[in-house]
C-alpha positions as CSV (number, residue, x, y, z in Angstrom):
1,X,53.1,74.1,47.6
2,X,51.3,74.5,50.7
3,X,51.0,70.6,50.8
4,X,54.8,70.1,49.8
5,X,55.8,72.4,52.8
6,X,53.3,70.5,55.1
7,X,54.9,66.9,54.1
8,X,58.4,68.0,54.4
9,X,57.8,69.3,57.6
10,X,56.3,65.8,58.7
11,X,59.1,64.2,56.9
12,X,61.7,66.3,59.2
13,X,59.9,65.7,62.3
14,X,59.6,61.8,62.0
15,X,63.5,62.0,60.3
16,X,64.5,63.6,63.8
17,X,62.5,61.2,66.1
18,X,64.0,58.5,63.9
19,X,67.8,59.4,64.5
20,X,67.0,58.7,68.6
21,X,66.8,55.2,68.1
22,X,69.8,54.9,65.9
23,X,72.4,51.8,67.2
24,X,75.7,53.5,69.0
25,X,78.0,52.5,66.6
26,X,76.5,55.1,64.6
27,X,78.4,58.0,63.7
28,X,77.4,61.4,63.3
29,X,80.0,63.6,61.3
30,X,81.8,66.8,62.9
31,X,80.6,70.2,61.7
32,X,83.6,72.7,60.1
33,X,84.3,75.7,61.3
34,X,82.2,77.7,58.8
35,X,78.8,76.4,59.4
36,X,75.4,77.4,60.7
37,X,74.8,76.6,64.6
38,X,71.8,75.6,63.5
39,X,72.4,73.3,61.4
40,X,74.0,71.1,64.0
41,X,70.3,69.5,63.8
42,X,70.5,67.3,60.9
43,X,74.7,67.5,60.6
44,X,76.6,67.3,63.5
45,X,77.4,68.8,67.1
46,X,78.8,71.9,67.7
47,X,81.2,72.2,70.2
48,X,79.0,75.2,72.1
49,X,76.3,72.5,72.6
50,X,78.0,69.4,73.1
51,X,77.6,70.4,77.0
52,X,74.0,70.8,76.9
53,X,73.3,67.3,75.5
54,X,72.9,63.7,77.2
55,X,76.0,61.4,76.7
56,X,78.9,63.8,77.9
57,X,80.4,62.9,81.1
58,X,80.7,66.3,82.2
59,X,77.9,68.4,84.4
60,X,75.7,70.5,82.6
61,X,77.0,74.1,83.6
62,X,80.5,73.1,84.0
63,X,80.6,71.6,80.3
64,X,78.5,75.0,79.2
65,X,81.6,76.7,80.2
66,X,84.1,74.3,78.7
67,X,82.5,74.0,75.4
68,X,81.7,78.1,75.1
69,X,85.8,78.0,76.2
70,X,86.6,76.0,72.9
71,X,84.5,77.6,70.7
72,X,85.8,80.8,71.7
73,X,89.3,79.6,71.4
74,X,87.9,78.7,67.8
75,X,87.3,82.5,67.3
76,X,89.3,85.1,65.8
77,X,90.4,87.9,67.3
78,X,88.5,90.8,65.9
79,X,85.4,88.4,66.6
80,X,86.6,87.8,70.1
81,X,87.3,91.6,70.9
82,X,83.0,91.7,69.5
83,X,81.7,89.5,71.6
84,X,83.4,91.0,74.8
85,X,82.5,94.1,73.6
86,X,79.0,93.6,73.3
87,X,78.4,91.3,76.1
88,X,80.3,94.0,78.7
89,X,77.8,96.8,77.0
90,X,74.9,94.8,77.4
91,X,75.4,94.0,80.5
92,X,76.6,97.7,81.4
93,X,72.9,98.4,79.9
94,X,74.2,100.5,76.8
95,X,71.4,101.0,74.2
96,X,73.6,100.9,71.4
97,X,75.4,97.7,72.4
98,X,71.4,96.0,72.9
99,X,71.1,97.3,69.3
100,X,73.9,95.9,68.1
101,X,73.2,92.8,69.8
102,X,69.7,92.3,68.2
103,X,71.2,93.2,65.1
104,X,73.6,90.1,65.4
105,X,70.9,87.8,66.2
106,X,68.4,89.0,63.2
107,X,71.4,88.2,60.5
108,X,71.1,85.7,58.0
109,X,74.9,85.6,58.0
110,X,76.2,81.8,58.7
111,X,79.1,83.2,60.4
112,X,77.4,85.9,62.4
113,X,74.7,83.5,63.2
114,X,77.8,81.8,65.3
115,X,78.5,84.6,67.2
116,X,75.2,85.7,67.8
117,X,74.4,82.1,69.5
118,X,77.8,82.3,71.4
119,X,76.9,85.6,73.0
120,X,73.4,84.4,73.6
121,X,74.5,81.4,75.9
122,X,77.2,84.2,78.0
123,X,73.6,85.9,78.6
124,X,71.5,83.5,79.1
125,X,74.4,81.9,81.5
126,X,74.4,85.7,83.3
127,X,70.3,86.3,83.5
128,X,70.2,82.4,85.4
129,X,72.7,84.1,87.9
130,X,70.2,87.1,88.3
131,X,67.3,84.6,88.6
132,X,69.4,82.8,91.4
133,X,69.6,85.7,93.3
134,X,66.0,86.8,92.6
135,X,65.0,83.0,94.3
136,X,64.6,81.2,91.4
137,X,61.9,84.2,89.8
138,X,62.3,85.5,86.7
139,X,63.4,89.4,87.1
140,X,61.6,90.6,83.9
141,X,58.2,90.7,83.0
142,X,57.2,89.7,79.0
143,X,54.0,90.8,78.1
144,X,52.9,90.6,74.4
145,X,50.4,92.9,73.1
146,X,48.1,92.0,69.9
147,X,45.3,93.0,68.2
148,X,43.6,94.2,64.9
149,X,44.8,97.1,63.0
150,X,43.1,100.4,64.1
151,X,43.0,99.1,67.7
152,X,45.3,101.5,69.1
153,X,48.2,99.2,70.2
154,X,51.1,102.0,69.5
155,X,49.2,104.4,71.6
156,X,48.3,102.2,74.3
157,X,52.4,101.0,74.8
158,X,53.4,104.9,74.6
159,X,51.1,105.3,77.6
160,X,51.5,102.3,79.7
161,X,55.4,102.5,78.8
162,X,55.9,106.2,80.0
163,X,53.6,105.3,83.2
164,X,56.1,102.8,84.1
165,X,59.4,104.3,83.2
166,X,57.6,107.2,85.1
167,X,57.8,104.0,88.5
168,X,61.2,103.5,87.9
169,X,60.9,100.5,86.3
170,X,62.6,100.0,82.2
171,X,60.7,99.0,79.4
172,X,61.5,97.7,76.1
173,X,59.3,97.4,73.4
174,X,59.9,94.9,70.6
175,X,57.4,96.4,67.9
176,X,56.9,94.1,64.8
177,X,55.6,96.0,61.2
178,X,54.6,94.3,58.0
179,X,56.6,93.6,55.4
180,X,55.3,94.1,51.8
181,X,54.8,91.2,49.8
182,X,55.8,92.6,47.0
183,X,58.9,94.7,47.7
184,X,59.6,93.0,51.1
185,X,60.6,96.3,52.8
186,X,59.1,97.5,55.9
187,X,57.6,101.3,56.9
188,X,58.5,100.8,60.9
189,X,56.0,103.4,61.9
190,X,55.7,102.5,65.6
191,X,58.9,104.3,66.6
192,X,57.4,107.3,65.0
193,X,54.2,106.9,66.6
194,X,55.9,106.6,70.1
195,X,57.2,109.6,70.4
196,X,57.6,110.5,73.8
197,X,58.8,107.0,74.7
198,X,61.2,106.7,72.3
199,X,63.4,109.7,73.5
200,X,63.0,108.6,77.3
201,X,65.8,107.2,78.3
202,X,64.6,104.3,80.3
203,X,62.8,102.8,77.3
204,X,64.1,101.2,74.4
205,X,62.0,100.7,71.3
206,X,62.9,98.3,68.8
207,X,61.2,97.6,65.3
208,X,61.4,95.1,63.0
209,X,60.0,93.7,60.1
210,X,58.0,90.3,59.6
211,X,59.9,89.5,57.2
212,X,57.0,86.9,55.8
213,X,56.2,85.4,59.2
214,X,53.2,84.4,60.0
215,X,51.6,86.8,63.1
216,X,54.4,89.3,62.6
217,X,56.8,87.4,65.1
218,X,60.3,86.6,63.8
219,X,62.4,83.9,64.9
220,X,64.6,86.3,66.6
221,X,61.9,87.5,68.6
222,X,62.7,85.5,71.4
223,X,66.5,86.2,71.5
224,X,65.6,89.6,71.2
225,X,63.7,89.1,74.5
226,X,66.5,87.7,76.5
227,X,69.2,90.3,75.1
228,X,66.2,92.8,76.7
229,X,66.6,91.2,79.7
230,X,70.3,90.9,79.7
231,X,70.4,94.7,79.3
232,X,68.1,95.3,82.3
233,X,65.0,95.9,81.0
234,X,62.5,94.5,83.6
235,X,59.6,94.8,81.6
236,X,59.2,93.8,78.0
237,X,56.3,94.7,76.0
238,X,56.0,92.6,72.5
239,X,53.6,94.2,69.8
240,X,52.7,92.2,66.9
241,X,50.9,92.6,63.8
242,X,46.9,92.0,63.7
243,X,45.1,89.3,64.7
244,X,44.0,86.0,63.3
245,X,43.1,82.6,64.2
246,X,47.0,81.1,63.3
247,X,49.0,84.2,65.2
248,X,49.8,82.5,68.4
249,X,53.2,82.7,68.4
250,X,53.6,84.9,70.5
251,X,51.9,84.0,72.8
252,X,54.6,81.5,73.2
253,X,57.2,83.1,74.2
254,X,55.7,85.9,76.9
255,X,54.4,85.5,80.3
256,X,51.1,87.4,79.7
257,X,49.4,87.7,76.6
258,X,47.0,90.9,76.3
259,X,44.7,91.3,73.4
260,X,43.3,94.9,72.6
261,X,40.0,95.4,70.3
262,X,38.3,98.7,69.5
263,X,34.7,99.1,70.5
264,X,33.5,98.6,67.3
265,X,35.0,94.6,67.6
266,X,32.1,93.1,66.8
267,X,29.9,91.0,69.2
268,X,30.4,88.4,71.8
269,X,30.1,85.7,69.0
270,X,32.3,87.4,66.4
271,X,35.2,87.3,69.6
272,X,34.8,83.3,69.7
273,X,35.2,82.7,66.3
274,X,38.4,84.9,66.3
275,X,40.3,82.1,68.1
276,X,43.1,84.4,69.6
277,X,40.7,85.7,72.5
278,X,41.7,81.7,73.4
279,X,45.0,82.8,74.2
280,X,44.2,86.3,75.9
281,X,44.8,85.9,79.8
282,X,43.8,89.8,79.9
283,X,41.1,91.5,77.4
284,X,41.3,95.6,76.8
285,X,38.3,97.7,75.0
286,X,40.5,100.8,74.2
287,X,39.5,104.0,72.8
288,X,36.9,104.2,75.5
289,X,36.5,107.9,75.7
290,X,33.7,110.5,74.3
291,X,31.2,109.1,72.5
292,X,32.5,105.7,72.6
293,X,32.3,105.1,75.9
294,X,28.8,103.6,75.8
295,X,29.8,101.2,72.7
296,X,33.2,99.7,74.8
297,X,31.3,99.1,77.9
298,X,28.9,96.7,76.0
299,X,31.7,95.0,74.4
300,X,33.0,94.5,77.3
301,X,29.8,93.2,78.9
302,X,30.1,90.7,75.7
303,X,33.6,89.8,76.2
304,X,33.1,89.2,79.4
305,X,30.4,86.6,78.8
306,X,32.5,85.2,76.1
307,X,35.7,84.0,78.3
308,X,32.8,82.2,80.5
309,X,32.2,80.1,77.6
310,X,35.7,79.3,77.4
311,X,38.2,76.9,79.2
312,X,40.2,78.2,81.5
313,X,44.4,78.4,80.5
314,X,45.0,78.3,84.2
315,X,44.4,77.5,88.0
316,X,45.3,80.5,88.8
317,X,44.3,83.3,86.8
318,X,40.5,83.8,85.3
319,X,40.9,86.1,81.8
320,X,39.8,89.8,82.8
321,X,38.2,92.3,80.7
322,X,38.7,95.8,80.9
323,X,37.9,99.4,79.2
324,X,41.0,102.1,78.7
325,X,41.5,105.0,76.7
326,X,45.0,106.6,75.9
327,X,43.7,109.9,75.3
328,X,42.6,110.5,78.3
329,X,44.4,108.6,80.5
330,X,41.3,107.2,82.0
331,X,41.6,103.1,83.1
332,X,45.5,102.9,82.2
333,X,46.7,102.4,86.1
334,X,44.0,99.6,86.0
335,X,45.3,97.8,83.6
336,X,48.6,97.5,84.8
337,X,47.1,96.7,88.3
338,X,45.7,93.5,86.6
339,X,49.0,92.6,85.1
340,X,50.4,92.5,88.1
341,X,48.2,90.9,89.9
342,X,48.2,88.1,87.5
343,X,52.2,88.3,87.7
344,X,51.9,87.5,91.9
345,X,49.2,85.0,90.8
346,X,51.2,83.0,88.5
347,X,54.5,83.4,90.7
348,X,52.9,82.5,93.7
349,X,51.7,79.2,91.9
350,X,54.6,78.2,90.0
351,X,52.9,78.5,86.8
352,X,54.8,81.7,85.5
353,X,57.9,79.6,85.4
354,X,56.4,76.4,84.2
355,X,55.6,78.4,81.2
356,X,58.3,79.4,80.5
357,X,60.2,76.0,80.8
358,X,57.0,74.6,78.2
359,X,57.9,77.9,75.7
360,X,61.3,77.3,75.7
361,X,60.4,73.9,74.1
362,X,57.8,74.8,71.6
363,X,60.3,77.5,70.5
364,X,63.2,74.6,70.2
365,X,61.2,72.7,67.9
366,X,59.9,75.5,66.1
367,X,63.2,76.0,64.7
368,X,64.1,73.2,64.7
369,X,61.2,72.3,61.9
370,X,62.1,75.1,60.2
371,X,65.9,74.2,59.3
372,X,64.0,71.0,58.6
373,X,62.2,72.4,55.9
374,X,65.7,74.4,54.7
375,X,67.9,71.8,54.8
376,X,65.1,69.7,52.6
377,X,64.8,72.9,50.3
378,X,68.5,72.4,49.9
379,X,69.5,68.7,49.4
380,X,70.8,68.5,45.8
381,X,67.9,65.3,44.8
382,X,65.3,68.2,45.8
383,X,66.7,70.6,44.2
384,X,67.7,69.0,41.2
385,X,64.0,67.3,40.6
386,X,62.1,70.6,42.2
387,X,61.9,72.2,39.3
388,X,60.0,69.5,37.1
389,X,58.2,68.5,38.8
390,X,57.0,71.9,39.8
391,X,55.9,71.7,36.2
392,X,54.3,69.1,35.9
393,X,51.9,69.9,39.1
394,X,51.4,73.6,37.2
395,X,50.3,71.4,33.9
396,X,47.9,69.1,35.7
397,X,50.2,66.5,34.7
398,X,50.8,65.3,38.2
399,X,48.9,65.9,41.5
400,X,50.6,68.3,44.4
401,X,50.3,65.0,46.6
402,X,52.2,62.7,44.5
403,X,54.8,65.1,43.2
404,X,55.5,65.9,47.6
405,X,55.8,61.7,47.6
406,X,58.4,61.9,45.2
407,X,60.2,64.4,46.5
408,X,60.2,63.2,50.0
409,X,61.7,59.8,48.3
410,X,64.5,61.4,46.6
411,X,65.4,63.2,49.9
412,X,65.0,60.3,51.6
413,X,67.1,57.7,49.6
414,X,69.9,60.0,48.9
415,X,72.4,60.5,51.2
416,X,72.8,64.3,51.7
């Protein structure tokens, strides 16, 4: 299987790169009422995008506003009396309506998946009129926090979260749990954990579960982030589950990306061959208190002479490595002192922003490959010869390789 997906997902890719070149006669059919925003991709524009996309005579932010204008004349009225509801909360900074909100966007419901991009673009078109203001800066901060299990990440957020709520400054935390394999339910035990934070009113904690996804980050993650934002939240902290060489996503979708290891992390070569420390523009030894202090200062000596050995991410900003403890307090103001200074850093340079313009992208075709993959899952050729030759690959009959090739020519010689 692992091949199948890996094929289909190349067969999606050079599909999409192929329609570009496609003569202008050619005519793409309209999408109904009823579908999935997303699946504009492989069957059509929506009207709620149609302003976003080359080939319409109209500006970009004056076609934004027409097209979210029919759509929403397209809507009914209980779901038009929703979405005003929910966008005047959030934007009021209500909890609840943020809840509801990232509710909305983590459906699986083709309808609600409508409404949920709808009230996405009315914040995203309200946070670029805060950033306007602000000179063109972002006015939040996303930091993502990751690490192994054990390393003390709920603790650390309860601490740093309640320091800065305690400087006037509101914090959300988008904590991510495992899902079981088996049952696919979730425990959500870093609201428990955060006890004091979650009952302070100037912090809003929000779990959710993997649902499957690799590295714990859900494709909602990101439009989580921006409802955060939308709702006034200035600082958003992003936990995710472990650490492994393929959990960079997110990484791709925060400004700074913080990795936390326990003093017993292993050595200096154990933290190259992880692969995330890569990513890590800020390193934290926690739990460096009592009779662990010795152990955390050496592996922070080591990790320190580990990010020499690495490339640099950027111009501006040289990976840091520091010791904290949540226990006793001890090192938690430093920490925050280097996230900001590598905030002004990256600011000062540009590079804060360029990121974010280069996420926005990765995260486009991140979903993008994955309604790829679901719209191959669902053409009726795939499905109809999926299941013998499924098999036929179980008997030996047929390699993984060439049952993929066969599946990838059904998809592709039958129109859909």
């Amino acid at each position: 299987m692992p091949q199948i997906c890996h094929k289909m997902r190349r067969l999606g890719f050079s599909l999409l790169h192929r329609s570009s070149s496609l003569p202008p006669s050619f005519s793409v059919p309209s999408v109904t009422r009823t579908c999935c925003l997303h699946r504009v991709v492989l069957s059509g524009l929506h009207p709620c995008y149609q302003g976003c996309l080359p080939g319409h005579s109209y500006q970009h932010r004056s076609g934004m506003s027409t097209a979210l204008r029919q759509h929403i004349q397209d809507l009914s009225g209980p779901e038009q009396r929703l979405l005003n509801k929910l966008y005047e909360g959030l934007i009021g900074e209500q909890r609840a309506s943020l809840a509801e909100s990232i509710t909305l966007v983590e459906t699986q419901h083709p309808r609600k998946k409508e409404l949920a991009q709808v009230l996405l673009q009315r914040v995203l078109a309200y946070r670029r009129e805060q950033e306007s203001r602000n000179g063109g800066k972002p006015v939040a901060f996303r930091v993502g926090l990751s690490g192994p299990p054990g390393a003390g990440k709920s603790s650390f957020i309860e601490v740093v979260g309640k320091m800065l709520t305690g400087r006037g400054h509101k914090v959300s935390v988008l904590a991510v749990d495992p899902s079981s394999c088996t049952t696919g339910g979730s425990l959500m035990g870093d609201k428990t954990r955060m006890t004091e934070l979650s009952r302070d009113m100037n912090a809003f904690i929000r779990p959710s579960p993997t649902s499957g996804t690799l590295g714990g980050v859900t494709r909602t993650t990101n439009e989580a982030i921006v409802l955060c934002e939308g709702a006034g939240y200035n600082i958003v902290l992003v936990e995710t589950v472990g650490v492994g060489q393929s959990e960079f996503a997110v990484a791709d979708m925060v400004d700074m990306f913080v990795l936390l290891i326990p003093p017993a992390g292993g050595d200096e070569l154990q933290g190259i061959k992880r692969g995330i420390i890569e990513r890590a523009d800020l390193v934290v030894v926690t739990k460096s208190d009592g009779d662990l202090v010795v152990p955390a200062r050496r592996i922070q000596a080591e990790y320190t002479s580990a990010l020499k050995l690495l490339r640099r991410q950027s111009k501006s900003w040289n990976p840091k490595v520091v010791r904290a403890s949540s226990h006793t307090f001890e090192g938690i103001p430093e920490v925050w002192a280097k996230m900001e200074s590598y905030r002004d850093a990256m600011l000062a340079s540009g590079e804060l922003q360029g990121r974010r313009r280069a996420q926005q992208k990765v995260w486009m075709w991140s979903l993008i490959q994955e309604n790829v993959l679901q719209h191959f899952q669902n053409h009726p050729s795939v499905r109809d010869a999926l299941p013998h030759l499924e098999e036929r690959v179980t008997k030996g009959a047929i390699s993984p390789g060439l049952a993929a090739d066969l599946l990838l020519k059904a998809f592709s010689s039958s129109p859909s």
